[in-house]
PDB file of N, CA, C, O and CB in Angstrom:
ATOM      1  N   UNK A   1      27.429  80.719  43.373  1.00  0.00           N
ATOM      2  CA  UNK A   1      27.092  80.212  44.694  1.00  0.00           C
ATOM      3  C   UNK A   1      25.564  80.171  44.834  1.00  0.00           C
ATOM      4  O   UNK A   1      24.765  81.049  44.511  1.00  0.00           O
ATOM      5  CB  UNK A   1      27.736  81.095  45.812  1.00  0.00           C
ATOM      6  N   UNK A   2      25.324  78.979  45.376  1.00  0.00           N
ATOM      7  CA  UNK A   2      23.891  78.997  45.343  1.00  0.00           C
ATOM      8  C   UNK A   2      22.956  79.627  46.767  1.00  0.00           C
ATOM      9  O   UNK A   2      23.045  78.958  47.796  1.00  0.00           O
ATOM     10  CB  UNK A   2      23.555  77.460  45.070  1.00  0.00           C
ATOM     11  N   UNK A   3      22.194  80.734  46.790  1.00  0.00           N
ATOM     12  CA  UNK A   3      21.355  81.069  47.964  1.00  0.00           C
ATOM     13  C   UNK A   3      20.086  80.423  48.067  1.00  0.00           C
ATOM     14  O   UNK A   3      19.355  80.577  47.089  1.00  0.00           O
ATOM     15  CB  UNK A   3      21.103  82.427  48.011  1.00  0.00           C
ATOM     16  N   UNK A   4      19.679  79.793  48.936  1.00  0.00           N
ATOM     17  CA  UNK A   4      18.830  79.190  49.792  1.00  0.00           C
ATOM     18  C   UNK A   4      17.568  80.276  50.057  1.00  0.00           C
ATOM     19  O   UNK A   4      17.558  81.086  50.984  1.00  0.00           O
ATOM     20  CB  UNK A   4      19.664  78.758  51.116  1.00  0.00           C
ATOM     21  N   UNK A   5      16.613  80.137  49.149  1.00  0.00           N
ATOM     22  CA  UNK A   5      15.055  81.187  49.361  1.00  0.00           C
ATOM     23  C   UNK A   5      14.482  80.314  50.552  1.00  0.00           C
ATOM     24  O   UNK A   5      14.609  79.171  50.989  1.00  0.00           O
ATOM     25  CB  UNK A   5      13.643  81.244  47.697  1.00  0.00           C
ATOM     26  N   UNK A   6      13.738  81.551  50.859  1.00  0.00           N
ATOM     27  CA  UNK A   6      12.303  80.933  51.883  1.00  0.00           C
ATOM     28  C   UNK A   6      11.541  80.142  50.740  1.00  0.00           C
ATOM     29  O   UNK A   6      11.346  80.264  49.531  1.00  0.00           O
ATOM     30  CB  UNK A   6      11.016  82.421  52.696  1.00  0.00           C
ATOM     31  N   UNK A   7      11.165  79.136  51.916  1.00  0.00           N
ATOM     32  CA  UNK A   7       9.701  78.177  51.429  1.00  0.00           C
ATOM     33  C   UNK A   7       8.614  79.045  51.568  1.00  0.00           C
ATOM     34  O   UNK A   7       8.719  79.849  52.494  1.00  0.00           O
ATOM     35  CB  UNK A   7       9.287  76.736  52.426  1.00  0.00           C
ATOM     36  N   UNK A   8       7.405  79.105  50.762  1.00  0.00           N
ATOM     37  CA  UNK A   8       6.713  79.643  50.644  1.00  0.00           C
ATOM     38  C   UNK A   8       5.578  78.881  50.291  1.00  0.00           C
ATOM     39  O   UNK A   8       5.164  78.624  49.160  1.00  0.00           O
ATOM     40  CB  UNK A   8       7.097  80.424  50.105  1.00  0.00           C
ATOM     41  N   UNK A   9       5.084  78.523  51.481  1.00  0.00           N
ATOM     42  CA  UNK A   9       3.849  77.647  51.147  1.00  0.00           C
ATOM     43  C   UNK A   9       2.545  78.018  50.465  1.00  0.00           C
ATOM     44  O   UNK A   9       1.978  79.105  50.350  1.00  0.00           O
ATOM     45  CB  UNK A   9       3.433  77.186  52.259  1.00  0.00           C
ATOM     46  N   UNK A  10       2.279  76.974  50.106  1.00  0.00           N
ATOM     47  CA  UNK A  10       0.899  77.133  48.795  1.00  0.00           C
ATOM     48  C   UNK A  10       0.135  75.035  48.858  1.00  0.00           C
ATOM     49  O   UNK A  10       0.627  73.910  48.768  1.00  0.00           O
ATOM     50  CB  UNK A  10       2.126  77.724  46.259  1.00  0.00           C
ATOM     51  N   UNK A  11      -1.199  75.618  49.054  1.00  0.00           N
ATOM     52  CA  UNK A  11      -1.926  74.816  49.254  1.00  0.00           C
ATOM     53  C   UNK A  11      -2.036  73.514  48.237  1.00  0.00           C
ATOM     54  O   UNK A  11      -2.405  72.437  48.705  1.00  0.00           O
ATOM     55  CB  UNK A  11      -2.907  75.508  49.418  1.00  0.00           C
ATOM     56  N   UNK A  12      -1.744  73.624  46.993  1.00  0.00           N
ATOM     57  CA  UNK A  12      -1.564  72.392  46.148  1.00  0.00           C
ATOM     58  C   UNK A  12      -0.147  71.687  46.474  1.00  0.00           C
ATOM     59  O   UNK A  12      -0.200  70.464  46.607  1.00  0.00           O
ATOM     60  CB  UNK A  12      -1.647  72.804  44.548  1.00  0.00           C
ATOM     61  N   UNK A  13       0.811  72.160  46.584  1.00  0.00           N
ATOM     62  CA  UNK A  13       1.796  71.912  47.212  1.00  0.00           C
ATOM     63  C   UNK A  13       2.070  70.572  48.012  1.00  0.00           C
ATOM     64  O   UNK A  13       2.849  70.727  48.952  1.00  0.00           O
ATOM     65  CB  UNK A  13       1.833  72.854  47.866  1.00  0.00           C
ATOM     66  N   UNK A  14       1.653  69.464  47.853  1.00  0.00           N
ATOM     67  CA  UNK A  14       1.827  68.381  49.218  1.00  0.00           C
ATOM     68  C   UNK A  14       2.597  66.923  48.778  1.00  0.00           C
ATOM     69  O   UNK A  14       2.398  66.200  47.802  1.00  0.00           O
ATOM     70  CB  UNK A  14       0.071  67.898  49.894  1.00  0.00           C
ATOM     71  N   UNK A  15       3.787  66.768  50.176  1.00  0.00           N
ATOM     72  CA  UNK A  15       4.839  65.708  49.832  1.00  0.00           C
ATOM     73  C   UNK A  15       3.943  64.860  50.796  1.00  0.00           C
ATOM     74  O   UNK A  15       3.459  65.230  51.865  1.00  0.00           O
ATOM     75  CB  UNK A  15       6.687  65.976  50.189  1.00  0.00           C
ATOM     76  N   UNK A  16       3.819  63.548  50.139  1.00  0.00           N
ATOM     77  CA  UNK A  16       3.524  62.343  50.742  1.00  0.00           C
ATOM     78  C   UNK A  16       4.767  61.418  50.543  1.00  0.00           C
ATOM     79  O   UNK A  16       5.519  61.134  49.611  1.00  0.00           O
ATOM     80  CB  UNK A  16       2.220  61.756  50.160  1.00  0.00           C
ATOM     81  N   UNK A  17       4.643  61.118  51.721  1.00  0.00           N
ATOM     82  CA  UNK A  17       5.646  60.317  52.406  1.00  0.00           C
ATOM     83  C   UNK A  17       5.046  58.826  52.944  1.00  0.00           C
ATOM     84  O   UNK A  17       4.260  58.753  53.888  1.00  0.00           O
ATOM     85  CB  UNK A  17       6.195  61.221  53.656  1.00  0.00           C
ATOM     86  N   UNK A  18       5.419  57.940  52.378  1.00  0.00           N
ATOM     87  CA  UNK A  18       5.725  56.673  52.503  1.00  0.00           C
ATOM     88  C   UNK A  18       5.631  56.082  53.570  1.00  0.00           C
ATOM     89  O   UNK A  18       6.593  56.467  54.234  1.00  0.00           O
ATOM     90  CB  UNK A  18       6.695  56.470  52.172  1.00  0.00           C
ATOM     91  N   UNK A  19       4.896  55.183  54.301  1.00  0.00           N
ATOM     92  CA  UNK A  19       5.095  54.842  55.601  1.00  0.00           C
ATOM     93  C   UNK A  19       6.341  54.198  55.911  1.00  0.00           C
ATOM     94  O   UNK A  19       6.790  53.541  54.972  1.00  0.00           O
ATOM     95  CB  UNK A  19       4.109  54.087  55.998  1.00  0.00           C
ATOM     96  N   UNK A  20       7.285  54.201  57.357  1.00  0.00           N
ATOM     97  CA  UNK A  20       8.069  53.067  57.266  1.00  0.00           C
ATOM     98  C   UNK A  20       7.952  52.243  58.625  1.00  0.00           C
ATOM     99  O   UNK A  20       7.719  52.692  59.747  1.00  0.00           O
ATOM    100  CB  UNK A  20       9.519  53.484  56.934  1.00  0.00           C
ATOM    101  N   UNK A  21       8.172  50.929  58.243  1.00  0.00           N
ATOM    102  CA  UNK A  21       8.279  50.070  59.403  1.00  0.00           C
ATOM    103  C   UNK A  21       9.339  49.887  60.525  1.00  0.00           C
ATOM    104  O   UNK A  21      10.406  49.272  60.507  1.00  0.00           O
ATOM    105  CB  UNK A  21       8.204  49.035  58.936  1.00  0.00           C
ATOM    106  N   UNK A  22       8.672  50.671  61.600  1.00  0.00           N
ATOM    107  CA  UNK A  22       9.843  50.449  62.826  1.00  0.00           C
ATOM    108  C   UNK A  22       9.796  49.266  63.645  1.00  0.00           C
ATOM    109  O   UNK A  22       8.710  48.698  63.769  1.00  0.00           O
ATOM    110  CB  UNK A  22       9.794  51.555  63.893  1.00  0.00           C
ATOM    111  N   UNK A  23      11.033  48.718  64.342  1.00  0.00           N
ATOM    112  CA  UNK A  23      10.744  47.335  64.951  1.00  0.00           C
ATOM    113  C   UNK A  23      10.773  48.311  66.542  1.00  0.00           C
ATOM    114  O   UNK A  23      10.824  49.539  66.604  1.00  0.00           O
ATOM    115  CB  UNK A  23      12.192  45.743  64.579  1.00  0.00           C
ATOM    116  N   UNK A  24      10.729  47.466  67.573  1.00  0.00           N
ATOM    117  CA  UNK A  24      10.583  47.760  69.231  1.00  0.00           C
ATOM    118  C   UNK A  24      11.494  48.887  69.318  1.00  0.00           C
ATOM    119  O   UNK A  24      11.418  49.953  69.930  1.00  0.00           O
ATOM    120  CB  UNK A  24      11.083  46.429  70.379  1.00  0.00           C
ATOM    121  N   UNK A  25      12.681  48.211  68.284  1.00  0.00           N
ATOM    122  CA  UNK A  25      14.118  49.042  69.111  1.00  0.00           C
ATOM    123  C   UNK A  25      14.277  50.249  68.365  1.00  0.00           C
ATOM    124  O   UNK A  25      14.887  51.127  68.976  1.00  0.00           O
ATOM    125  CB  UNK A  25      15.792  48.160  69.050  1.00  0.00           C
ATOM    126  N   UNK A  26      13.889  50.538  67.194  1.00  0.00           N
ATOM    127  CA  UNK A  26      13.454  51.926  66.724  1.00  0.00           C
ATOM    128  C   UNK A  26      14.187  52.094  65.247  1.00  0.00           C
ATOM    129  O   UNK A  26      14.461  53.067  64.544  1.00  0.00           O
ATOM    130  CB  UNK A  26      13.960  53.199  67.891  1.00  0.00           C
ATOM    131  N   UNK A  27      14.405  50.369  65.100  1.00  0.00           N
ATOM    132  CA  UNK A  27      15.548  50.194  63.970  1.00  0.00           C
ATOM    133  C   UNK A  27      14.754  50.080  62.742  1.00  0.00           C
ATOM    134  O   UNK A  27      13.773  49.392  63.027  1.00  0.00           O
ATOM    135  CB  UNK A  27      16.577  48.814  64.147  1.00  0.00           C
ATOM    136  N   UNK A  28      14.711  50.492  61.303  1.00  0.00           N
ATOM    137  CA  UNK A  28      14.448  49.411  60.125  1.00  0.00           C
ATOM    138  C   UNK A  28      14.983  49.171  59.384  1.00  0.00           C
ATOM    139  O   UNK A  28      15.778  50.011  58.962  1.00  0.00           O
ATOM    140  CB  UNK A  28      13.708  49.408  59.483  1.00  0.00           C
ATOM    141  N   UNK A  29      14.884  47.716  58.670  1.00  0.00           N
ATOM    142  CA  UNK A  29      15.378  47.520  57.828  1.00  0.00           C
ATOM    143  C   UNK A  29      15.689  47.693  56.389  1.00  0.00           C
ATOM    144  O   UNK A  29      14.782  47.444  55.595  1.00  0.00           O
ATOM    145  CB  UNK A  29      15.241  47.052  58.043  1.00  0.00           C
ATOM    146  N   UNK A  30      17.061  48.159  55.849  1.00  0.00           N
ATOM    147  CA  UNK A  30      16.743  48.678  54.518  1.00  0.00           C
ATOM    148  C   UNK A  30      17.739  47.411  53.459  1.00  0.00           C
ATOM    149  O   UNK A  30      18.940  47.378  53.727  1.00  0.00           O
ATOM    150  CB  UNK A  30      17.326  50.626  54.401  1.00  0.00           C
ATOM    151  N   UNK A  31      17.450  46.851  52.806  1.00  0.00           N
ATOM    152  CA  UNK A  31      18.247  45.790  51.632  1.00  0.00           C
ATOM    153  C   UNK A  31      17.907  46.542  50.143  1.00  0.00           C
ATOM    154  O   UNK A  31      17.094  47.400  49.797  1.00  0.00           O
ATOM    155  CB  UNK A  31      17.448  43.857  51.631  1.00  0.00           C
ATOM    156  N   UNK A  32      18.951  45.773  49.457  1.00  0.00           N
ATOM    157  CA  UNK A  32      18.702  46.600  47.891  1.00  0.00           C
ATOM    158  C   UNK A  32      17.805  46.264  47.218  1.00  0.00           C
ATOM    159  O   UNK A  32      17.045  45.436  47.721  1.00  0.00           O
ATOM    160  CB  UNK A  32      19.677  46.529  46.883  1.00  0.00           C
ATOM    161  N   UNK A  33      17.548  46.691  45.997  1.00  0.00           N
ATOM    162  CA  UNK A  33      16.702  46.657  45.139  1.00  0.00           C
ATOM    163  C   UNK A  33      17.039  46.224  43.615  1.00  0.00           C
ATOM    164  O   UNK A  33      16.634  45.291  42.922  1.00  0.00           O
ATOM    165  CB  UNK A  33      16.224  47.791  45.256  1.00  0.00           C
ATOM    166  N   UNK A  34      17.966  47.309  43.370  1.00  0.00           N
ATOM    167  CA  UNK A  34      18.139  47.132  42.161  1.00  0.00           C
ATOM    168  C   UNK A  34      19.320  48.227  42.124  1.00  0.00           C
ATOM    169  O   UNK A  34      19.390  49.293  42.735  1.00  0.00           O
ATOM    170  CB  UNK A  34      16.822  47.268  41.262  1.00  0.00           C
ATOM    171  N   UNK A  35      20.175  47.672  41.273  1.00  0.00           N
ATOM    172  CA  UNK A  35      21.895  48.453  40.912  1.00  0.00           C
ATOM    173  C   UNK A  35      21.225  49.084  39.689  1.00  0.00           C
ATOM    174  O   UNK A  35      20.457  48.694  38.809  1.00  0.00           O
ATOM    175  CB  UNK A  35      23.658  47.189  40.431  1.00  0.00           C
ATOM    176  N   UNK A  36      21.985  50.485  40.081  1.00  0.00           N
ATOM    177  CA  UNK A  36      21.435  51.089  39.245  1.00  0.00           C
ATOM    178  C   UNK A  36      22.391  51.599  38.158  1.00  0.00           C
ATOM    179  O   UNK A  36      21.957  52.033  37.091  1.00  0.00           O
ATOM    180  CB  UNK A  36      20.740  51.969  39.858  1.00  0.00           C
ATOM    181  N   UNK A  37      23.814  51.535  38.471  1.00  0.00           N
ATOM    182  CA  UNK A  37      24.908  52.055  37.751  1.00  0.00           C
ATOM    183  C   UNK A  37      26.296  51.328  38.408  1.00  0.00           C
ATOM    184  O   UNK A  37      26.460  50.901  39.551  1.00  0.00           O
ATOM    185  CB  UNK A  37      24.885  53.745  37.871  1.00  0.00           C
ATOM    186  N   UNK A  38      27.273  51.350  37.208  1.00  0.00           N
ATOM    187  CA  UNK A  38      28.494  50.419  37.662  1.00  0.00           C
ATOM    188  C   UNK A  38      29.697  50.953  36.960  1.00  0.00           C
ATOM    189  O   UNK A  38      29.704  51.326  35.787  1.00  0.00           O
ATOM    190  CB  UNK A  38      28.297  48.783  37.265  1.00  0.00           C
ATOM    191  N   UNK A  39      30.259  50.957  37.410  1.00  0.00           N
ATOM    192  CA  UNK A  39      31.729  51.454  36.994  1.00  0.00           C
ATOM    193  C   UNK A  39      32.975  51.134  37.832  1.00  0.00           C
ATOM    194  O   UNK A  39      33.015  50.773  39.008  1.00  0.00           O
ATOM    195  CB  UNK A  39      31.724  52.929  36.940  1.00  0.00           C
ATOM    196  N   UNK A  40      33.936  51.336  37.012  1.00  0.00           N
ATOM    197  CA  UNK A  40      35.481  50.964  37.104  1.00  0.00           C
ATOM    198  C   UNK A  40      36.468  52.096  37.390  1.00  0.00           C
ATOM    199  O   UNK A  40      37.118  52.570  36.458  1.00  0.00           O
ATOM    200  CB  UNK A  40      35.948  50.346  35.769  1.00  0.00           C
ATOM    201  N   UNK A  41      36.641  52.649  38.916  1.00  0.00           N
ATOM    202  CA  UNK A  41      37.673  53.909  38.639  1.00  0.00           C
ATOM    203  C   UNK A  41      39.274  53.380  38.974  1.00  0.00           C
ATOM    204  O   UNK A  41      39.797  52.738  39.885  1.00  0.00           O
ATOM    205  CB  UNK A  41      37.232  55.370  39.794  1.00  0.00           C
ATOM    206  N   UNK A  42      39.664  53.915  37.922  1.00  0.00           N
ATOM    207  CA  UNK A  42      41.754  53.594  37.869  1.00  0.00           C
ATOM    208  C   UNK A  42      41.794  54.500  38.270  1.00  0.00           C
ATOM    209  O   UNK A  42      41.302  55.565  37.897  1.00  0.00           O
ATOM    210  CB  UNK A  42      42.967  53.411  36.512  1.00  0.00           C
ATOM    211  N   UNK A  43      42.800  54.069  39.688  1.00  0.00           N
ATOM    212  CA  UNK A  43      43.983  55.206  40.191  1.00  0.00           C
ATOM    213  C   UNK A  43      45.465  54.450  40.428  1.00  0.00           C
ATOM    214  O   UNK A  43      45.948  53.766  41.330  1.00  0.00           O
ATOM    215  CB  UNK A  43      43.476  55.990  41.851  1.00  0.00           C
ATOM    216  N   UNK A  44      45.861  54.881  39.295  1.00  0.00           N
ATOM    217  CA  UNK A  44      47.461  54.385  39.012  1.00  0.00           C
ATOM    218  C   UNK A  44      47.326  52.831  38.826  1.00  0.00           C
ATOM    219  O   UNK A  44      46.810  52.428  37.784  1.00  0.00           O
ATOM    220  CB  UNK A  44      48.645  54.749  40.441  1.00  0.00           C
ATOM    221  N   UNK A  45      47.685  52.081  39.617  1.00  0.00           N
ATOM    222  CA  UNK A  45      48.091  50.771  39.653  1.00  0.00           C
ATOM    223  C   UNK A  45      46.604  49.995  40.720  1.00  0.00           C
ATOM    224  O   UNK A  45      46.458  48.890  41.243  1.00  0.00           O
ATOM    225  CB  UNK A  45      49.923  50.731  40.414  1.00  0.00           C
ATOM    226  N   UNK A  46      45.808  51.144  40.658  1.00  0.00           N
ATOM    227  CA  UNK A  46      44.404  49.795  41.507  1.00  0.00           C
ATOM    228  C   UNK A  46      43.049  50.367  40.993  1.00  0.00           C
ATOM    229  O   UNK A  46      42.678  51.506  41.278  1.00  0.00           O
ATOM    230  CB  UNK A  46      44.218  49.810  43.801  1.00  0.00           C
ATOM    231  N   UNK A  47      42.401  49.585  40.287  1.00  0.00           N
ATOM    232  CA  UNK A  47      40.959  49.700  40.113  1.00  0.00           C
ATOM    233  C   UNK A  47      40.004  49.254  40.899  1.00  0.00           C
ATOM    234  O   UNK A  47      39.851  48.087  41.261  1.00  0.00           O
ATOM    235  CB  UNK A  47      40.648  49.249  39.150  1.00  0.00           C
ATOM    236  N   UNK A  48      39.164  50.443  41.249  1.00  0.00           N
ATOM    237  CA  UNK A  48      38.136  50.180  42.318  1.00  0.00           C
ATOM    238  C   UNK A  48      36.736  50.207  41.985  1.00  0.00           C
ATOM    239  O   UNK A  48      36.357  51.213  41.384  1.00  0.00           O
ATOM    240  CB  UNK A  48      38.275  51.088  43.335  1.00  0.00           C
ATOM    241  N   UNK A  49      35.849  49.274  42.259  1.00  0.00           N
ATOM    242  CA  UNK A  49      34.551  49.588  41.617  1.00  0.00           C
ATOM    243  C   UNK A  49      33.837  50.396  42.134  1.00  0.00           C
ATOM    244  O   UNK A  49      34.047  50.890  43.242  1.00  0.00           O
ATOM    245  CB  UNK A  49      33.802  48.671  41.452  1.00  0.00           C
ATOM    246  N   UNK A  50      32.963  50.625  41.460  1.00  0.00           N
ATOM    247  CA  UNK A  50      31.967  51.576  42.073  1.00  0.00           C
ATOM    248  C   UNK A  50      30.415  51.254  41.334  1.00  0.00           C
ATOM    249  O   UNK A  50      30.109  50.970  40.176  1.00  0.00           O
ATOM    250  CB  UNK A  50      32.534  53.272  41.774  1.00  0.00           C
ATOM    251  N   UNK A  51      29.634  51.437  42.551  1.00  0.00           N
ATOM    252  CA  UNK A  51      28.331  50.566  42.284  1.00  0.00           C
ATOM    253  C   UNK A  51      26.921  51.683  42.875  1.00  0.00           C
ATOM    254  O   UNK A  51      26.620  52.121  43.986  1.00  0.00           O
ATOM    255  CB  UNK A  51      28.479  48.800  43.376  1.00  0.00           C
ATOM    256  N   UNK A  52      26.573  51.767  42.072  1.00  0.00           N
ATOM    257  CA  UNK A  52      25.289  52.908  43.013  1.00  0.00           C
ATOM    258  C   UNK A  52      23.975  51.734  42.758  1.00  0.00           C
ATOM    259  O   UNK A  52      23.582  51.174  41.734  1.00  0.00           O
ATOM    260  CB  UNK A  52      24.797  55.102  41.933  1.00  0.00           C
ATOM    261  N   UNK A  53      23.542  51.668  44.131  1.00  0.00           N
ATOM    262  CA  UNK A  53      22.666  50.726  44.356  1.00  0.00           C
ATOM    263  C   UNK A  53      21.168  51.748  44.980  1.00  0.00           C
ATOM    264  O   UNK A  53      21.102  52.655  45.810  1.00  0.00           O
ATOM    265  CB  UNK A  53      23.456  49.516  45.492  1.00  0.00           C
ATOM    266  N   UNK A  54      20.161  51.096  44.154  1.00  0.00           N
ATOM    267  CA  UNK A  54      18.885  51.554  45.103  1.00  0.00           C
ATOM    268  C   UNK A  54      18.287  50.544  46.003  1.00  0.00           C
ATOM    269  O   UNK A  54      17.870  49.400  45.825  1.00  0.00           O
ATOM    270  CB  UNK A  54      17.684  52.022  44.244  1.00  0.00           C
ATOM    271  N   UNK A  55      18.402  51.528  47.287  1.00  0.00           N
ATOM    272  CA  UNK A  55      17.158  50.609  48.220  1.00  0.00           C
ATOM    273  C   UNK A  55      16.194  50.875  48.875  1.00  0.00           C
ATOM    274  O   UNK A  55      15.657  51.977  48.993  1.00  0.00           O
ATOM    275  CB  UNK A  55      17.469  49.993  49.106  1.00  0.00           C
ATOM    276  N   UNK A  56      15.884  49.825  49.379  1.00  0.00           N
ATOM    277  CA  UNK A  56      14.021  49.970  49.555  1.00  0.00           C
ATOM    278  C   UNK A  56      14.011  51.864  50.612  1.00  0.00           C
ATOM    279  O   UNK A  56      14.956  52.453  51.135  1.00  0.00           O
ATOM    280  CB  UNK A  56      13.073  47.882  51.138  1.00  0.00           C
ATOM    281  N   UNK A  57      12.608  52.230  50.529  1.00  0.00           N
ATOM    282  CA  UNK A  57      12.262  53.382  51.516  1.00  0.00           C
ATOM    283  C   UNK A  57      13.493  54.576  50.623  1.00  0.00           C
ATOM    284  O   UNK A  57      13.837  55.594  51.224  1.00  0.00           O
ATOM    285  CB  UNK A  57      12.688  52.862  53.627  1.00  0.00           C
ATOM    286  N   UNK A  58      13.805  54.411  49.814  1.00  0.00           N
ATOM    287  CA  UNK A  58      14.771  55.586  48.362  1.00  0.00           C
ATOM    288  C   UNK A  58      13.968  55.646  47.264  1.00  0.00           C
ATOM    289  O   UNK A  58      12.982  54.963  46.988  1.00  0.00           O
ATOM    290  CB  UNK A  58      16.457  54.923  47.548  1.00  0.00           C
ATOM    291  N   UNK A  59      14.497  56.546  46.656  1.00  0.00           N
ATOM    292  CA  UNK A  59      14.153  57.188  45.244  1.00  0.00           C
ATOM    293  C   UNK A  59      15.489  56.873  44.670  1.00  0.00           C
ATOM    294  O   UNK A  59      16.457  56.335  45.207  1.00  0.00           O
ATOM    295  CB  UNK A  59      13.708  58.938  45.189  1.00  0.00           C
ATOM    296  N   UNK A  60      15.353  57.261  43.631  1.00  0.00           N
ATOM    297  CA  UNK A  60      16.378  57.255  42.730  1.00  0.00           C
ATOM    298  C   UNK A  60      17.322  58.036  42.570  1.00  0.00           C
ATOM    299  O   UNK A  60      18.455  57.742  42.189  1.00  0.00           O
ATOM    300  CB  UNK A  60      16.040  57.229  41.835  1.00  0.00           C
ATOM    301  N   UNK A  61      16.843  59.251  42.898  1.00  0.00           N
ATOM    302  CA  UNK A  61      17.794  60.701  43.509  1.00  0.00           C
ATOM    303  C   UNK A  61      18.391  60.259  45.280  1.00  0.00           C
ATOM    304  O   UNK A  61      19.275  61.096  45.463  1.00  0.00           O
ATOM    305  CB  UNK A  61      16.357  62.533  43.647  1.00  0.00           C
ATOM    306  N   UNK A  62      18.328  59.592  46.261  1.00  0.00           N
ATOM    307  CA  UNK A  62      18.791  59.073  46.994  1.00  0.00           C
ATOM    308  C   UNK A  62      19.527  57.781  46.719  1.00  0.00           C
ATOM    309  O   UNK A  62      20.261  57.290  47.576  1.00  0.00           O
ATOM    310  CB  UNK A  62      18.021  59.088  47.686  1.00  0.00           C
ATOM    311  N   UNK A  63      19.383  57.350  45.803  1.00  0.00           N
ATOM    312  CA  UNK A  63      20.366  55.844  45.626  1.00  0.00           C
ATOM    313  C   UNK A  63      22.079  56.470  46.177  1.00  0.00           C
ATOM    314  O   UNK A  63      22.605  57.544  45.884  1.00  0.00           O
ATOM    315  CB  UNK A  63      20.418  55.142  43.364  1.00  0.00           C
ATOM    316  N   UNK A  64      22.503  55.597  46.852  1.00  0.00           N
ATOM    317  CA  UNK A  64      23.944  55.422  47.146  1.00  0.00           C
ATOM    318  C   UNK A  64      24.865  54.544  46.322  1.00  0.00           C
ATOM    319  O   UNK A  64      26.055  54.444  46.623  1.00  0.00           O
ATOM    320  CB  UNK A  64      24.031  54.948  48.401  1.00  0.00           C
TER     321      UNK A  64
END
């Protein structure tokens, strides 16, 4: 089981973060990029795809 330490800050330490574009209504827009993986899962009698896509304002460890 995994336990959760304190953060323990230290001055070299720093996440930069990306600006993102908000419109009036507080929405933005996100479209893909690039598929990053594809596959075929069988269950019994139906194959379903499965597609992990990256998009914009993600990393690669966030792709869905």
């Amino acid at each position: 089981m995994y336990m959760p330490r304190k953060y323990v800050p230290h001055p070299n330490h720093v996440i930069v973060a990306e600006p993102v574009q908000v419109g009036k209504n507080l929405v933005y827009e996100e479209y893909p990029i690039q598929i990053l993986d594809y596959s075929v899962k069988q269950l019994w009698n139906k194959s379903t795809p499965l597609v992990k896509v990256l998009r914009v304002n993600y990393t690669s460890y966030g792709a869905t």
